[in-house]
PADRENMAR-962192 format. One record per residue (C-alpha): residue number from 1; residue in one letter; chain; x, y, z. Coordinates in steps of 0.001 Angstrom, whole numbers, plus 500000, padded with zeros to 6 digits. Last residue first. Layout:
BEGIN
resi:NUM; resn:A; chain:A; X:X; Y:Y; Z:Z .
...
//
This chain:
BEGIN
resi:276; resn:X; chain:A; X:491480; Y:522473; Z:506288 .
resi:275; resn:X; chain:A; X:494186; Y:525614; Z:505194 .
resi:274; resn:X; chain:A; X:497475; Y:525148; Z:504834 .
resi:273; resn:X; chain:A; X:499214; Y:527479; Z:502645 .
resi:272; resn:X; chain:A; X:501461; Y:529035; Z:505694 .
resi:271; resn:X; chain:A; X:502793; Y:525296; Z:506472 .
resi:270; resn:X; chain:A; X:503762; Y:524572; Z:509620 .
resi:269; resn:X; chain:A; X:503615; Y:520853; Z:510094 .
resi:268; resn:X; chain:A; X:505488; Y:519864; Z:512999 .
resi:267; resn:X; chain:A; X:508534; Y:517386; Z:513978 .
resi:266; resn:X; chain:A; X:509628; Y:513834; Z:513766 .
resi:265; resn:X; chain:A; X:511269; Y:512670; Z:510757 .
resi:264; resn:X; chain:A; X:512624; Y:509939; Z:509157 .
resi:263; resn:X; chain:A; X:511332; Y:506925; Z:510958 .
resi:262; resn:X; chain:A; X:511897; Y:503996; Z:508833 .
resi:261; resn:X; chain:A; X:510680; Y:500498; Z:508196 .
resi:260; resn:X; chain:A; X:512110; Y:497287; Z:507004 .
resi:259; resn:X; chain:A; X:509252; Y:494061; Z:505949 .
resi:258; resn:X; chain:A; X:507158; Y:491592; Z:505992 .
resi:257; resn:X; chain:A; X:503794; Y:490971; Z:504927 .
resi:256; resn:X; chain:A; X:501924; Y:487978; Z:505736 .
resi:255; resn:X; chain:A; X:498894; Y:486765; Z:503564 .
resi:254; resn:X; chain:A; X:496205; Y:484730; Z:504944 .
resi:253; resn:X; chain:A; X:494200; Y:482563; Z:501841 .
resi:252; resn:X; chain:A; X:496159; Y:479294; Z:501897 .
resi:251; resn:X; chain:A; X:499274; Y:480299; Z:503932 .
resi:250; resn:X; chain:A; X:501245; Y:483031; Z:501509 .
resi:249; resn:X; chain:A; X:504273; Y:484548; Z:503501 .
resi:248; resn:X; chain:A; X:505372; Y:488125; Z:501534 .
resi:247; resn:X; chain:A; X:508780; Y:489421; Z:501929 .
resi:246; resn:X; chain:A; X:510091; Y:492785; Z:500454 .
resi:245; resn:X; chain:A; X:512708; Y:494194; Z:499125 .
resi:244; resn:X; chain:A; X:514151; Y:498051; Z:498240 .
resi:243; resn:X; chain:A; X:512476; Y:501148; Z:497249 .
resi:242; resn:X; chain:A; X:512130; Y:500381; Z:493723 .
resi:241; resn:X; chain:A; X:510523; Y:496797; Z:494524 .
resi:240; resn:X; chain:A; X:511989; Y:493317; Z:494202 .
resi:239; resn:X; chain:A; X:509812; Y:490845; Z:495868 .
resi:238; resn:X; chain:A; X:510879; Y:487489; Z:497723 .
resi:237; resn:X; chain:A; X:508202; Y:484863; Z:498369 .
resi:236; resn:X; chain:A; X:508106; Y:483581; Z:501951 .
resi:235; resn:X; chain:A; X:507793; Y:480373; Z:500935 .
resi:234; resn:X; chain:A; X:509515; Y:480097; Z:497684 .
resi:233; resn:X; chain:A; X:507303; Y:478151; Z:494964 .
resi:232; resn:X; chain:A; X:506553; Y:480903; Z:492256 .
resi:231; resn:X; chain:A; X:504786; Y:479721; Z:489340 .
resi:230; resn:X; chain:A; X:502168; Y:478139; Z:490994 .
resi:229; resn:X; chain:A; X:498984; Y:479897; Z:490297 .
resi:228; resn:X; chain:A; X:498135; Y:479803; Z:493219 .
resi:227; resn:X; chain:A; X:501887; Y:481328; Z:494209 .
resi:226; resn:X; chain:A; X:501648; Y:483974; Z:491620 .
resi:225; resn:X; chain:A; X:498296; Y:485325; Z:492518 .
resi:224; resn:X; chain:A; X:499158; Y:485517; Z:495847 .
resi:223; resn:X; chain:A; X:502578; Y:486990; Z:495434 .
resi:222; resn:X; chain:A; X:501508; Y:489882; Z:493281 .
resi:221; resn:X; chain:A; X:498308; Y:490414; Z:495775 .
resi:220; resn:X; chain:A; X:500358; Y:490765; Z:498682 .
resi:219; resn:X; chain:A; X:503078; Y:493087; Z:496831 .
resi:218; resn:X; chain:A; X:500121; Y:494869; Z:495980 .
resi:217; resn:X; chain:A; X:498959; Y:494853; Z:499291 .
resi:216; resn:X; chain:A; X:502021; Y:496361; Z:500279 .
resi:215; resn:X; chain:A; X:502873; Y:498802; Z:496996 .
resi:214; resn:X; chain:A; X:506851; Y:500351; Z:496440 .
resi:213; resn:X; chain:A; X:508487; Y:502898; Z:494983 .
resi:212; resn:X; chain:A; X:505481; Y:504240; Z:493601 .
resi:211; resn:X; chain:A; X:504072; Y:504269; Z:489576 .
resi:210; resn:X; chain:A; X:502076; Y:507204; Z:489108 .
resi:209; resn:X; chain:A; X:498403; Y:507762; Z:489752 .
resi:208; resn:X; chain:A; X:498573; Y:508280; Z:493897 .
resi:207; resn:X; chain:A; X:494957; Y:507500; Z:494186 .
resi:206; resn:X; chain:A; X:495575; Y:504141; Z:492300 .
resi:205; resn:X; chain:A; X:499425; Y:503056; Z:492461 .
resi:204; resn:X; chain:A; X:501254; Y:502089; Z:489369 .
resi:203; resn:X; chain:A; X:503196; Y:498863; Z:491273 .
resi:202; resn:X; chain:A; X:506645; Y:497890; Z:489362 .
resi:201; resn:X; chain:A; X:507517; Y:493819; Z:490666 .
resi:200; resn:X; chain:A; X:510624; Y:491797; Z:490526 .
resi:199; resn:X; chain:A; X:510185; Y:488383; Z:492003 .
resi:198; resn:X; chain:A; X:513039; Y:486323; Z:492751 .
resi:197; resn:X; chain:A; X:512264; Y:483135; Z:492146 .
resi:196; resn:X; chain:A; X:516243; Y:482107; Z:491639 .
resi:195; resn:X; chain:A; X:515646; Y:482563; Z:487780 .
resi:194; resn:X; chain:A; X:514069; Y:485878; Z:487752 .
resi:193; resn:X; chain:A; X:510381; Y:486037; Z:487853 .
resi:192; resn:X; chain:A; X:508536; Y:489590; Z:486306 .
resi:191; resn:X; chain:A; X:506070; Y:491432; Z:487258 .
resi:190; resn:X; chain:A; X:503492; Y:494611; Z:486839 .
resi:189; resn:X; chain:A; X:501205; Y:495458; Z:489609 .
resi:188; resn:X; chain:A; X:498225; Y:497931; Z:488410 .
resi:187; resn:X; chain:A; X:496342; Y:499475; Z:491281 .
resi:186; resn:X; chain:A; X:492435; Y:499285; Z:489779 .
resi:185; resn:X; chain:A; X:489810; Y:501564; Z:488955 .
resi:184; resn:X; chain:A; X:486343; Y:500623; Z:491137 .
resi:183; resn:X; chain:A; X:484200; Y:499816; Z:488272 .
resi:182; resn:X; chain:A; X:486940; Y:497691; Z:486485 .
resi:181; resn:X; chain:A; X:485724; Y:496159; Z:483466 .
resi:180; resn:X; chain:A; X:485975; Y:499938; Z:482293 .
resi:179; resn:X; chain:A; X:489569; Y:500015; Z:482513 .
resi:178; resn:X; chain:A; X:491297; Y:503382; Z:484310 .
resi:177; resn:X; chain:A; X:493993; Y:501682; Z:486162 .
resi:176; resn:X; chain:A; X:494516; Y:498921; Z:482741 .
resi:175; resn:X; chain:A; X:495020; Y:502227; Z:480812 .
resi:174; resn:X; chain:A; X:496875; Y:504032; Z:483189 .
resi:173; resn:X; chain:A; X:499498; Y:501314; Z:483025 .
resi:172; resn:X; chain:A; X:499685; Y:500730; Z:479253 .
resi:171; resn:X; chain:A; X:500579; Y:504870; Z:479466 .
resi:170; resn:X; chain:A; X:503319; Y:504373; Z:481704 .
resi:169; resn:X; chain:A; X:504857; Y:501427; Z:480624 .
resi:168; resn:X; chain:A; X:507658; Y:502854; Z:478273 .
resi:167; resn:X; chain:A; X:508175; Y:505802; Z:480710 .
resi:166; resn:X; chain:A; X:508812; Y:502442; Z:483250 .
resi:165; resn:X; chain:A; X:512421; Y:502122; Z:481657 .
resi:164; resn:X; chain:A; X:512305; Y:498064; Z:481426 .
resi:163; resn:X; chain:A; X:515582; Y:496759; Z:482578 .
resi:162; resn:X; chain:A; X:513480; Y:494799; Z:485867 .
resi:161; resn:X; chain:A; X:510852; Y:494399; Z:483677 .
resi:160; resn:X; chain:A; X:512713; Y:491854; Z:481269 .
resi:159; resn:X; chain:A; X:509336; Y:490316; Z:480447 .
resi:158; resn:X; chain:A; X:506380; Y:492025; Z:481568 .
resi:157; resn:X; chain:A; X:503524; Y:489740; Z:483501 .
resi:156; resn:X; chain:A; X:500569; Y:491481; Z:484675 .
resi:155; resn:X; chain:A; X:498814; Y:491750; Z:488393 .
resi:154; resn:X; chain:A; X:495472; Y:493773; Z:488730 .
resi:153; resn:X; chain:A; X:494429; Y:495060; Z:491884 .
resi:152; resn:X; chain:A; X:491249; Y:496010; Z:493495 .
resi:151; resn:X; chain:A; X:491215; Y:496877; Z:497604 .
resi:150; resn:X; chain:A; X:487588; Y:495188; Z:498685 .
resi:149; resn:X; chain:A; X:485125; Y:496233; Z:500629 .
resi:148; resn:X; chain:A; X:485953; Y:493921; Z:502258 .
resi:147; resn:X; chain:A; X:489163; Y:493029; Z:501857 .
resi:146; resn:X; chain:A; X:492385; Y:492159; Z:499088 .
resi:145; resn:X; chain:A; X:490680; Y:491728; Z:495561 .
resi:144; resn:X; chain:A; X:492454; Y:490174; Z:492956 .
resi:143; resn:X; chain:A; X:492995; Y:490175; Z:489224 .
resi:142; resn:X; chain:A; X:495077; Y:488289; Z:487225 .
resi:141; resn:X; chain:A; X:495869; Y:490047; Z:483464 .
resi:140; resn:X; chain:A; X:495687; Y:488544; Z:480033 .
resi:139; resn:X; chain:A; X:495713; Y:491330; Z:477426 .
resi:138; resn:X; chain:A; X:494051; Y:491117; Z:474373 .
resi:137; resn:X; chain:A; X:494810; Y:494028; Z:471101 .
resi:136; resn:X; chain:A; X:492180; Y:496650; Z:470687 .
resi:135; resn:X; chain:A; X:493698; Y:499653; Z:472503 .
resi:134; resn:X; chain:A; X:493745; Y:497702; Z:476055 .
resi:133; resn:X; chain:A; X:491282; Y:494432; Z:475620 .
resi:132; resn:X; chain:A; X:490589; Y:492449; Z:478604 .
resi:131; resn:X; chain:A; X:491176; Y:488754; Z:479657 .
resi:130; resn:X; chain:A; X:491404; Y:486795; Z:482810 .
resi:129; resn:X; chain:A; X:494237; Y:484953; Z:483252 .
resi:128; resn:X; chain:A; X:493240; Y:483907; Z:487275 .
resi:127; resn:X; chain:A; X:490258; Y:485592; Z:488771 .
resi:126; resn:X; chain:A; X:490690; Y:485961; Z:492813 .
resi:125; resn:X; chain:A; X:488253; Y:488016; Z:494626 .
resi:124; resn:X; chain:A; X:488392; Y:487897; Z:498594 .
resi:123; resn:X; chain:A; X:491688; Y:487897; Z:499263 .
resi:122; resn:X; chain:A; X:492629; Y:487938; Z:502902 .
resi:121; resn:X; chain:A; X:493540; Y:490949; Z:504901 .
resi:120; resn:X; chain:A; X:497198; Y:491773; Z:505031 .
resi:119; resn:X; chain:A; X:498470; Y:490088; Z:507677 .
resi:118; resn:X; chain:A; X:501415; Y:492658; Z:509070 .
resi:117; resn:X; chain:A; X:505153; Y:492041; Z:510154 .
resi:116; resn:X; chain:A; X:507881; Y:494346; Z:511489 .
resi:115; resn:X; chain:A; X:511130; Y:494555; Z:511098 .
resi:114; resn:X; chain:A; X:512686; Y:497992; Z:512422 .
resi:113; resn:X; chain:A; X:513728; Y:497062; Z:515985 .
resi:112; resn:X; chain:A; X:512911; Y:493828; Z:515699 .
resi:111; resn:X; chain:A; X:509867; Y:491171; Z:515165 .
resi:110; resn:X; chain:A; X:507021; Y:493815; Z:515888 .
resi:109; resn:X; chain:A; X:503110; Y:492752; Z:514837 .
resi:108; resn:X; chain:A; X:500673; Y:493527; Z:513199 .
resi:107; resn:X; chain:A; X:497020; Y:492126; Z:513093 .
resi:106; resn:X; chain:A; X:494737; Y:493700; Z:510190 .
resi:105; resn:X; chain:A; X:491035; Y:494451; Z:511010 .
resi:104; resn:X; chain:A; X:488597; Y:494929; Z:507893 .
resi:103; resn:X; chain:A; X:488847; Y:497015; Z:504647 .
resi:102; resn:X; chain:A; X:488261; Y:499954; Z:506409 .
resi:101; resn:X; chain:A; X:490984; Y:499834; Z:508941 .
resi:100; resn:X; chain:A; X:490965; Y:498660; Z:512694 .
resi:99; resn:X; chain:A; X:495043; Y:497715; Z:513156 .
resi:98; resn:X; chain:A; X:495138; Y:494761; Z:516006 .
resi:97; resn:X; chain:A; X:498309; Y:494625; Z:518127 .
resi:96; resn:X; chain:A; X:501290; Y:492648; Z:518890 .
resi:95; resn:X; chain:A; X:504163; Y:494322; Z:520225 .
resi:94; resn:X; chain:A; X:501980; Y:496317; Z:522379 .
resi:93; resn:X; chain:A; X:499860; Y:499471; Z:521229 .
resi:92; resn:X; chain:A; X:499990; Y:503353; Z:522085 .
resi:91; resn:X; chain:A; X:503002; Y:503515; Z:523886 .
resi:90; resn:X; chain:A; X:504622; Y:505862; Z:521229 .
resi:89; resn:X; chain:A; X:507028; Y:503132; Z:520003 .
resi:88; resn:X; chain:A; X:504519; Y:500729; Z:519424 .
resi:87; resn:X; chain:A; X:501987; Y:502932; Z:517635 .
resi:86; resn:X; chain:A; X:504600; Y:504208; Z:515291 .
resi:85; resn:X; chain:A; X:505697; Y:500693; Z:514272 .
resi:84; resn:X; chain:A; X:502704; Y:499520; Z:513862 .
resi:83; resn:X; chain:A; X:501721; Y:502485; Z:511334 .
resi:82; resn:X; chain:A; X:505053; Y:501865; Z:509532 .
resi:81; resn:X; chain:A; X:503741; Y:498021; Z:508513 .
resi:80; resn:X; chain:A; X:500242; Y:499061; Z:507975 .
resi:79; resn:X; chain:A; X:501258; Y:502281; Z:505737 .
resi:78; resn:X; chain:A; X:503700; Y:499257; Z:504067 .
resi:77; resn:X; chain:A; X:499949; Y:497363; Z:503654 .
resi:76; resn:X; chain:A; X:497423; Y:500244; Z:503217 .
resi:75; resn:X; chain:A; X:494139; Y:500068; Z:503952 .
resi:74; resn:X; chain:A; X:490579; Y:501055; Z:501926 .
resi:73; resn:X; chain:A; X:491824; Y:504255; Z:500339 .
resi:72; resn:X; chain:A; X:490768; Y:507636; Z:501331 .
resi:71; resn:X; chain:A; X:490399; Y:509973; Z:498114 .
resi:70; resn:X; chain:A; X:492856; Y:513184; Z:498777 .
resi:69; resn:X; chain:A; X:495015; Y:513216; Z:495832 .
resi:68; resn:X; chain:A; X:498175; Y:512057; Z:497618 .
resi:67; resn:X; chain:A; X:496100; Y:509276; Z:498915 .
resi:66; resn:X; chain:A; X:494684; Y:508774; Z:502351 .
resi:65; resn:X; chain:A; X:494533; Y:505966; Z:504726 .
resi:64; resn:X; chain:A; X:492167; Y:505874; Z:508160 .
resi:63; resn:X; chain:A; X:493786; Y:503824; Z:510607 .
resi:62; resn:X; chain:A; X:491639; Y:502541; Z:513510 .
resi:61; resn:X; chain:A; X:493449; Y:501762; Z:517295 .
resi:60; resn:X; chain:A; X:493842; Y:499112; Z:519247 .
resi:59; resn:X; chain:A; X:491539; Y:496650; Z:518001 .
resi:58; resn:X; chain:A; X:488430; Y:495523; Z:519997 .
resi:57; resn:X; chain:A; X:485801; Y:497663; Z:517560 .
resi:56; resn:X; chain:A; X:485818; Y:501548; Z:517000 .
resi:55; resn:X; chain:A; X:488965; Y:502095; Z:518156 .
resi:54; resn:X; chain:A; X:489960; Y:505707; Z:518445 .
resi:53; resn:X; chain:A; X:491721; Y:507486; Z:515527 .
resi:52; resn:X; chain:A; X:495043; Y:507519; Z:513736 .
resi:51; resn:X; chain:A; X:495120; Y:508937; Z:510362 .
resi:50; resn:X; chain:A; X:497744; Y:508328; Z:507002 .
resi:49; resn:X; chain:A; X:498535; Y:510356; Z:504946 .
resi:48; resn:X; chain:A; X:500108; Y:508617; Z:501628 .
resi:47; resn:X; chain:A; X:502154; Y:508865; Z:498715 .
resi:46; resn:X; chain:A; X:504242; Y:511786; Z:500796 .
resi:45; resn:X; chain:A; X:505064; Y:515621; Z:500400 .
resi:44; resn:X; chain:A; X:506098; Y:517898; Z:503413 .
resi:43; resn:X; chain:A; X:504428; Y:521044; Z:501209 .
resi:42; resn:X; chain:A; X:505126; Y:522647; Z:497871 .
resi:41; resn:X; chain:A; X:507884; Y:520784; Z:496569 .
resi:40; resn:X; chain:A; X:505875; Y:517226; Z:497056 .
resi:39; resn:X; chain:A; X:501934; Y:517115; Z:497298 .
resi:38; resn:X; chain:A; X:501114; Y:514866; Z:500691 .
resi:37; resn:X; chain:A; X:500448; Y:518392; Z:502388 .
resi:36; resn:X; chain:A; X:497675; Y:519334; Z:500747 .
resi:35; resn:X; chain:A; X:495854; Y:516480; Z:499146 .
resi:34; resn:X; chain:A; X:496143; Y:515157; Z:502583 .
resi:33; resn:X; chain:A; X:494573; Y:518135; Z:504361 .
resi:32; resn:X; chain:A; X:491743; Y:518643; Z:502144 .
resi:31; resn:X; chain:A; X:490802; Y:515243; Z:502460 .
resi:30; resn:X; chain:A; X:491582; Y:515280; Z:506163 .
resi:29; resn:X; chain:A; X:489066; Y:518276; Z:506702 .
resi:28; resn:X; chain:A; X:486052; Y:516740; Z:504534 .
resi:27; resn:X; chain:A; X:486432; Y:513349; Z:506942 .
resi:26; resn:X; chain:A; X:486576; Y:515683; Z:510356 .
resi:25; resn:X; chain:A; X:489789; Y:516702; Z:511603 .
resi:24; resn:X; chain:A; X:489806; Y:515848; Z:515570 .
resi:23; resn:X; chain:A; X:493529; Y:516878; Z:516194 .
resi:22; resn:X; chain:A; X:494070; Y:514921; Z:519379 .
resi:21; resn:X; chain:A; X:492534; Y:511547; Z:518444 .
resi:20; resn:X; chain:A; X:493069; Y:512359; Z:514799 .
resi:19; resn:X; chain:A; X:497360; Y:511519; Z:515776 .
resi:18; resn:X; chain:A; X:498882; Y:512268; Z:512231 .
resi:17; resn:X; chain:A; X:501158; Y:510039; Z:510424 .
resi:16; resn:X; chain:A; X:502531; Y:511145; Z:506771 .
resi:15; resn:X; chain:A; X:503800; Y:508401; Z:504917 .
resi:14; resn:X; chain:A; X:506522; Y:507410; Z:502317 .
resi:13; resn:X; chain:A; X:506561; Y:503958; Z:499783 .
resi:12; resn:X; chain:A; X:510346; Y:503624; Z:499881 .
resi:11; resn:X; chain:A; X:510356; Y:500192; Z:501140 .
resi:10; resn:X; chain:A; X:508671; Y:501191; Z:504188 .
resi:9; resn:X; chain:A; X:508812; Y:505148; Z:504881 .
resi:8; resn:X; chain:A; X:508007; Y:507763; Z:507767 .
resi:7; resn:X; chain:A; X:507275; Y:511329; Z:507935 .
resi:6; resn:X; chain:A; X:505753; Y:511774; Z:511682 .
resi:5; resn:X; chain:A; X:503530; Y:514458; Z:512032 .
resi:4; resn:X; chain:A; X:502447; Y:517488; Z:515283 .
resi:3; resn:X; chain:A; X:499854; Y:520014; Z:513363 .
resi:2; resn:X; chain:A; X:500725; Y:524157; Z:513497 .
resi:1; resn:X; chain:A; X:498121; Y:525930; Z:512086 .
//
C-alpha cells in the first residue's frame, strides 16, 4: 500500500498528515493505521496522526486526531497549528480558516511563513487547587477541561522542574493520568515560574503515555489556569517546552496559541508491515 503523508512538527510535538478525502480509511482502518505507523523504529513514527476529511459543518475542512496507540483524541492544539499550515500551503484553506474537530470548531490562522496562530477551544471545566490523594499523601492539582466533549488536563506545580530529570516524575505522572477521580484519564502538565514569568512546563501526554516534547492544549490549559489564578501576569504568556517555546494569549475564556511549525518531510508511506 503505498499512502501519500506529510511528517511535520510544532515545538517538537511530530505529526503524520494524511488526506481521508482521497484515501477514504474508515474509523477501524485509521486506528489500525495510526498505531501502526506512528510507532518509532519500526515505521515513520510520530505522537500523533492526524486525518483530513470533508467538512461536515461551514469550516473548511474536519481533522480527526489520533494517538500513537490508536485511540482518537478530541483535537490537538500544535496538530492544529501544523494542520493550518498544511491546508494553506496545499490550496485547501485561506489564511484564515475554520478547523472542524471533535471537540468543536477551532479558527486558525497564518501570521508568517511558519508562525501560525490557533484558538484553542474555550475551557469548559475549570477547578482551581483541587485535591486528590497519589499513594496516600495529598496532592493539590488544577484541573481543566478544553471543549466539548471535553479534552481533560491536570496542571501541577514542581519546583526546580526545569533541572528535574523527568525519570524522577515518571511514575507520579502516570499516577495522576490513570486517577480514579478522573473517568476520562487525564494529560498531566507539570510547571514551574521562573522569575521573569517564564513558564517552564513538562506535558505526560494521554494516548501517547510518555512525557512529549511539547502539548498545545496543554500549554493552553497551563496558562489558563495560571493566569486565573493570577500568578502569571504576561500577556501572551511564555512557555518553556522540550521542543522549544511557545506563546499562549489568554482573553477571558478564548485561548490563542501561537507558535513555529515545520515541514519535514513530504513523501509516501511504503511500509511492507502495513496492513489497515
Amino acid at each position: 500500500m503505498k499512502v501519500p503523508f506529510y511528517k511535520m512538527q510544532g515545538a517538537g510535538n511530530d505529526f503524520i498528515l494524511i488526506d481521508n478525502q482521497l484515501l477514504n480509511f474508515s474509523s477501524e482502518q485509521l486506528t489500525k493505521f495510526s498505531a501502526r505507523v506512528c510507532t518509532r523504529r519500526i515505521s515513520v513514527g510520530a505522537d500523533t496522526l492526524i486525518a483530513i476529511e470533508a467538512a461536515r459543518g461551514d469550516g473548511d475542512f474536519y481533522a480527526r486526531f489520533f494517538n500513537a496507540d490508536g485511540s482518537e483524541a478530541e483535537m490537538c492544539g500544535n496538530g492544529a497549528r501544523c494542520v493550518a499550515r498544511w491546508a494553506y500551503e496545499t490550496g485547501i484553506a485561506k489564511e484564515k480558516m475554520m478547523i472542524e474537530t471533535i471537540a468543536g470548531d477551532v479558527p486558525a490562522e497564518r501570521l508568517d511563513t511558519r508562525t501560525y496562530r490557533v484558538q484553542l477551544n474555550s475551557p469548559t471545566v475549570f477547578e482551581a487547587d483541587k485535591q486528590i490523594q497519589v499513594d496516600g499523601k495529598g496532592v493539590t492539582v488544577d484541573y481543566v477541561e478544553l471543549g466539548d466533549p471535553g479534552i481533560p488536563h491536570l496542571v501541577v506545580h514542581v519546583p526546580d522542574l526545569a533541572m528535574s530529570d523527568l525519570e524522577t516524575i515518571f511514575d507520579f505522572a502516570r499516577k495522576l493520568r490513570n486517577h480514579p477521580t478522573f473517568e476520562k484519564g487525564a494529560n498531566v502538565n507539570f510547571y514551574d515560574i521562573l522569575p521573569d514569568q517564564t513558564v517552564v512546563e513538562r506535558t505526560y501526554e494521554r494516548g501517547v503515555e510518555d512525557f512529549t516534547l511539547a502539548c498545545g492544549t496543554g500549554t493552553g490549559s497551563t496558562a489558563y489556569a495560571l493566569t486565573k489564578k493570577g500568578l502569571v501576569k504576561n500577556h501572551p504568556v511564555v512557555i518553556e517546552v522540550l521542543g522549544g517555546q511557545l506563546q499562549v494569549n489568554v482573553v477571558n475564556d478564548e485561548l490563542y496559541l501561537i507558535g513555529d511549525t515545520n515541514i519535514v518531510v513530504q513523501g509516501t508511506i511504503l511500509d511492507e508491515d502495513l496492513a489497515v
